[in-house]
C-alpha positions, 0 to 999 in steps of 0.5 A: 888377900892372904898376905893381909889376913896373915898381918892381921893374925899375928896383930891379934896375936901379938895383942892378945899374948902382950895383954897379959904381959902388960897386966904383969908388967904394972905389977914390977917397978918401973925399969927393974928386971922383971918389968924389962922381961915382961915387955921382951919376952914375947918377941920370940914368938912374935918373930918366930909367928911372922918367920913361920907365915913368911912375912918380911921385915916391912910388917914388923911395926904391925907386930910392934904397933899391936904388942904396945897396945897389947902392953897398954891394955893389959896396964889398964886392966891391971890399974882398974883392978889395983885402983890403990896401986900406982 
């Protein structure tokens, strides 16, 4: 039971750092260096997080699965938000 409380922290955690990250993402050109910093920069802390709670690499497409839906999120708040843009 520890094991799946631990997954789920760092899935709402992964989730809710990308958010922002994905609201600041739509704002840069598609594939330009910012828009590649954006979608990168939380992996250190999402790797250093599951190092620290001592999950293995098996639980990786968790973190992976909730950052995208993180970056998703955080793009569609910023599109509701800019309806003129994009």
């Amino acid at each position: 039971m520890q094991t799946a409380l631990q997954v789920a922290v760092i899935m709402v955690l992964a989730a809710a750092v990308n958010v922002p990250l994905g609201f600041q993402r739509q704002a840069c050109r598609k594939f330009s260096p910012g828009w590649w910093f954006y979608i990168h920069i939380s992996i250190p802390l999402i790797f250093y997080v599951r190092i620290k709670s001592g999950l293995g690499v098996q639980f990786i497409p968790f973190s992976l699965a909730s950052s995208v839906a993180g970056q998703i999120v955080g793009g569609r708040l910023y599109r509701r938000k800019h309806p003129d843009v994009g």
